[in-house]
C-alpha positions in Angstrom: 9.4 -18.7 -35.1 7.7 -21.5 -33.3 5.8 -20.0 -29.9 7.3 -23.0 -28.0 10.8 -21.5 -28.7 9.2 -18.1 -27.0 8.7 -17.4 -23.8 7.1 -13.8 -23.0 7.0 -11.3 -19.7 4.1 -10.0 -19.1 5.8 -6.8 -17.0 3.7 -4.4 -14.2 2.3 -2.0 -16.2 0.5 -3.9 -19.5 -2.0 -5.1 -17.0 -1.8 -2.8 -13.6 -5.4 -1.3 -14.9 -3.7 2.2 -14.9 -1.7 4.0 -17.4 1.9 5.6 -15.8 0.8 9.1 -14.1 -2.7 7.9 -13.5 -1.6 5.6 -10.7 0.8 3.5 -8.8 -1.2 0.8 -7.3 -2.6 -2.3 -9.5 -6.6 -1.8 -9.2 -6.2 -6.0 -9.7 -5.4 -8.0 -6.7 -1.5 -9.3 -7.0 -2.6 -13.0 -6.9 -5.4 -12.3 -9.7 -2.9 -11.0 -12.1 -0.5 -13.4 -11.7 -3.3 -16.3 -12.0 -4.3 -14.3 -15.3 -0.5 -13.9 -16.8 -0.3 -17.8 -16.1 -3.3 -19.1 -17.7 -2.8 -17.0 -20.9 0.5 -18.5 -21.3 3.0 -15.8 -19.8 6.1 -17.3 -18.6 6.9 -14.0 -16.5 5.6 -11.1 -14.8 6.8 -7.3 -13.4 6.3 -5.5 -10.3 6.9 -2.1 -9.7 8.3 -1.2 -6.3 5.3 1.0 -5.1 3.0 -2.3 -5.8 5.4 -4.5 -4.1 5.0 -2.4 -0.7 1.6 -2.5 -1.0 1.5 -6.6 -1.9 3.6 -6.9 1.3 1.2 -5.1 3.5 -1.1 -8.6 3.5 1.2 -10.8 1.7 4.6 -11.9 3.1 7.7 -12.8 0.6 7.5 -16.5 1.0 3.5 -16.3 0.1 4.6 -13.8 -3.2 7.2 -16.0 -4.1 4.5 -19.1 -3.7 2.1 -17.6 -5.6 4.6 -17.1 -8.7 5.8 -20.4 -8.2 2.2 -22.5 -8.4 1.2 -20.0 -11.8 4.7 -21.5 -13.5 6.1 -18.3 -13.3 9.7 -18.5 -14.2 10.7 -14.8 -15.0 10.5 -11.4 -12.6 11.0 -7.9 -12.9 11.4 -5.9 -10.0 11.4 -2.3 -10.6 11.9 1.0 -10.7 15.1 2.1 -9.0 15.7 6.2 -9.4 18.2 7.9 -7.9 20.9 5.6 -7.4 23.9 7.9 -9.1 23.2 11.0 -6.9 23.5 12.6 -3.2 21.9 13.8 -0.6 18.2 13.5 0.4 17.0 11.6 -3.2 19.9 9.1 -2.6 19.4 8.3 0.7 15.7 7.9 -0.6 17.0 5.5 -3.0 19.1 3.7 -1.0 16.1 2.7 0.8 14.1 1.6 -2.1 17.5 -0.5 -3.1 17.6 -2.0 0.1 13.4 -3.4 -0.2 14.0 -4.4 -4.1 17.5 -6.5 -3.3 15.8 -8.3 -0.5 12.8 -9.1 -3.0 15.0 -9.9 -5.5 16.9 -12.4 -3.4 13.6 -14.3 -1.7 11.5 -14.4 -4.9 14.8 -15.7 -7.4 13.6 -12.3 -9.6 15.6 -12.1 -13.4 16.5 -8.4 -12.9 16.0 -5.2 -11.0 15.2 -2.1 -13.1 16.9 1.2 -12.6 17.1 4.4 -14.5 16.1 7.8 -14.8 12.5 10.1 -15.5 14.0 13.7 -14.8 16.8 14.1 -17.8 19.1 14.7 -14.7 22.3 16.2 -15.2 25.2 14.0 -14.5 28.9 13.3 -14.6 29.7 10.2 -16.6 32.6 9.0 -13.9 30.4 9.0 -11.2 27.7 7.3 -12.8 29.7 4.7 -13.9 31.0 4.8 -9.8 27.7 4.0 -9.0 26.7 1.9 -11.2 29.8 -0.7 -10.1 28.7 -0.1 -6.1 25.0 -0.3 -7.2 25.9 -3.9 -9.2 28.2 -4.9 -5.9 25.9 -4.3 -3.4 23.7 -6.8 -5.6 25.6 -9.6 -5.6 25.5 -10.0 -1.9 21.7 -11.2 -2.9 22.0 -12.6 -6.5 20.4 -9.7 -8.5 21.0 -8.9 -11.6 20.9 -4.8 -12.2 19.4 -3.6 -15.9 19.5 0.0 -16.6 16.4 0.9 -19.1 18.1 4.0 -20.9 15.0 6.7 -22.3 14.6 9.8 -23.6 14.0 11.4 -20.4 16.8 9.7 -18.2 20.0 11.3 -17.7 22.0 8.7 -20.2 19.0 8.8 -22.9 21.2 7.3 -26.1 22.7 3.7 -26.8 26.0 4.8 -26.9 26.5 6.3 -23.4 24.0 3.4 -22.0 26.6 0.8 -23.5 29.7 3.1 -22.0 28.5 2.9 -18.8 28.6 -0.6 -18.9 31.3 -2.1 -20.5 33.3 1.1 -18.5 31.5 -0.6 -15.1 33.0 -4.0 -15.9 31.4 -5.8 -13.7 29.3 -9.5 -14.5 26.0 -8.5 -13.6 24.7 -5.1 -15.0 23.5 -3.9 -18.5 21.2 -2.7 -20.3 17.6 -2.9 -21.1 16.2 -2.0 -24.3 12.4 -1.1 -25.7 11.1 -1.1 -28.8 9.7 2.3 -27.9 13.0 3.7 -26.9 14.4 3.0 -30.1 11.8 4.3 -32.1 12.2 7.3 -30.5 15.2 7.9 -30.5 15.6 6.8 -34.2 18.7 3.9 -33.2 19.8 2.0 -36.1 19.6 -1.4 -36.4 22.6 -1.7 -36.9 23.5 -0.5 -33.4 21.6 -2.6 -32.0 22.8 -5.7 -33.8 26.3 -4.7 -32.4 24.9 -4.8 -28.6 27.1 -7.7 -27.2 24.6 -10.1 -26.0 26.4 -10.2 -22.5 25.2 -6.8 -21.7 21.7 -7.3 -23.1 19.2 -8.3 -19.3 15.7 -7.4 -21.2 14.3 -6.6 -24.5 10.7 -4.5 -23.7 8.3 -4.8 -26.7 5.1 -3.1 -27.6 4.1 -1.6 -30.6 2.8 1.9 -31.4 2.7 5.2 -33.8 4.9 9.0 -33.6 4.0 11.7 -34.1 3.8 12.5 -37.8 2.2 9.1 -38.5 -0.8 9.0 -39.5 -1.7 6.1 -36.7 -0.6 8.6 -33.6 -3.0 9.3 -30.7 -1.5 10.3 -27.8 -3.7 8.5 -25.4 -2.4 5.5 -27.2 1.3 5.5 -28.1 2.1 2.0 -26.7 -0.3 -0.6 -28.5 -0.5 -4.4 -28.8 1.8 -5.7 -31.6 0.1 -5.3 -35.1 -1.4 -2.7 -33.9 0.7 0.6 -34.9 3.7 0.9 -37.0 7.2 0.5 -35.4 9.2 -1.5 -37.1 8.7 -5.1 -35.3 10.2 -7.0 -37.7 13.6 -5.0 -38.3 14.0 -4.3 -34.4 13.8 -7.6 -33.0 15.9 -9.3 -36.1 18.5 -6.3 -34.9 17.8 -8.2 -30.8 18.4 -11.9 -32.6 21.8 -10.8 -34.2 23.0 -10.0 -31.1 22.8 -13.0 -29.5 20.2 -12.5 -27.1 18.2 -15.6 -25.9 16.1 -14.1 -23.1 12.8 -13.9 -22.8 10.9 -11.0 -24.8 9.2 -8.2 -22.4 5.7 -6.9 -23.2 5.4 -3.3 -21.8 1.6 -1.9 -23.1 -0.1 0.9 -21.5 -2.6 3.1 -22.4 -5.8 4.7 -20.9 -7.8 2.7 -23.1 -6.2 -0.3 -22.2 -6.6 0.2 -18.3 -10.1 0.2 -18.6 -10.0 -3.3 -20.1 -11.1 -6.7 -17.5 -7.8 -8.4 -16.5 -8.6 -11.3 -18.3 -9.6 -9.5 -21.5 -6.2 -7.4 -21.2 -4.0 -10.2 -20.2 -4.9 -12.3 -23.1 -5.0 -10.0 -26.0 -1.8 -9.0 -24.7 -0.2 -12.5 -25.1 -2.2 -13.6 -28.0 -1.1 -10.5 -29.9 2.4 -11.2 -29.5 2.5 -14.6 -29.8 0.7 -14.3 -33.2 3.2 -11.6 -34.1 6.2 -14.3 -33.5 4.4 -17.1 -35.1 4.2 -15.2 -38.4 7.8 -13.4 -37.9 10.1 -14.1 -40.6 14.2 -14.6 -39.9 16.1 -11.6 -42.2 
């Protein structure tokens, strides 16, 4: 594949300068990392809703969304909505969170808004899919799109049930989210994924890395730059081509080694990495 048929996100956490559960907040100033993204060729950024409070705190909306817009960036991710299928106090917790990400969505033209799960909480399948129709509703009154990132620790952690949800949802703007790392994990079969209708396909998260049992894992660094472990790149995203799907492709990296990287150093490994990886990928 040519790299000017490619263009790649460079989402919040492959350059935040902190692994997940080390810290929220980007030690990099928003502007900087954006400025970096651009320059090494990234068509798209992330930013995860605890940064985007923060951001806001010196930056207005209309200076974010000109700051993407002089870098070129074309592509946003806004996430992490949690929450959003339950009641009580963690709802009305999330309905607060849902209320700041729609408003970002709406003034900064983001791709998606992404929701899910970390706590493998129980759930009824009828009222998820309840939710997930008002949650997709309430966002077309700003334009967003809603992408649900099923994992092995949220509540709907297989294809299957993800893709239920949706199609049982009906509605035009919500689906799924996959990653590389997900489906490694989980052991999905290509040929699932090939069957993925391409209308319920917002993202495709990439990254590359080792299990345990290989003799490549370290725990401090299961998500890696592409070439760099042993998931199967080349099956996974010819399973993402035959369904269709003409998005861009999502770099997710994290690691503690990798946080302690300079923002330039990190931003550009991760997008030369990858775009060496497509340049040499071969078409099954």
């Amino acid at each position: 594949m040519k790299k000017t048929d490619i263009d790649l996100m460079c989402l919040y956490w492959t350059t935040s300068g902190y692994a997940p559960g080390d810290g929220e907040l980007s030690r990099f100033d928003f502007k900087d990392r954006v400025e970096a993204a651009a320059n090494a060729g990234f068509k798209g950024v992330g930013i995860w809703h605890t940064e985007l409070e923060h951001i806001m705190l010196h930056r207005s909306l209309k200076e974010i969304k000109t700051i993407l817009d002089d870098n070129g960036i074309v592509y946003l991710e806004l996430e992490f909505l949690t929450d959003w299928f339950l009641d009580g106090g963690r709802k009305w917790e999330s309905d607060n969170k849902k209320k700041r990400l729609f408003e970002a969505s709406a003034a900064l033209n983001a791709k998606h808004i992404k929701i899910g799960d970390f706590y493998n909480t129980p759930y009824n399948m009828d009222k998820v899919v309840d939710s997930f129709v008002k949650l997709c509703n309430d966002a077309k009154d700003y334009g967003a799109i809603i992408g649900f990132e099923f994992m092995a620790s949220s509540m709907i952690d297989n294809l299957a049930d993800a893709l239920k949800m949706v199609k049982s949802a009906g509605v035009e703007n919500g689906g799924i989210i996959i990653d590389i790392v997900q489906a490694e994990v989980l052991k999905i079969p290509h040929e699932e994924i090939s069957a993925i209708p391409a209308e319920y396909l917002v993202c495709v998260e990439l990254n590359d890395g080792a299990l345990p049992g290989s003799p490549l894992y370290d725990p401090e660094r299961v998500r890696r730059f592409l070439g760099e472990g042993d998931f199967d790149l080349n099956g996974f995203i010819n399973a993402i081509l035959n369904t269709g799907y003409i998005g861009p492709w999502a770099l997710e990296v994290f690691s503690k080694e990798l946080a302690c990287l300079p923002l330039k150093e990190q931003t550009k490994r991760a997008f030369q990495t990858t775009i060496d990886f497509f340049e040499n990928f071969q078409r099954a």
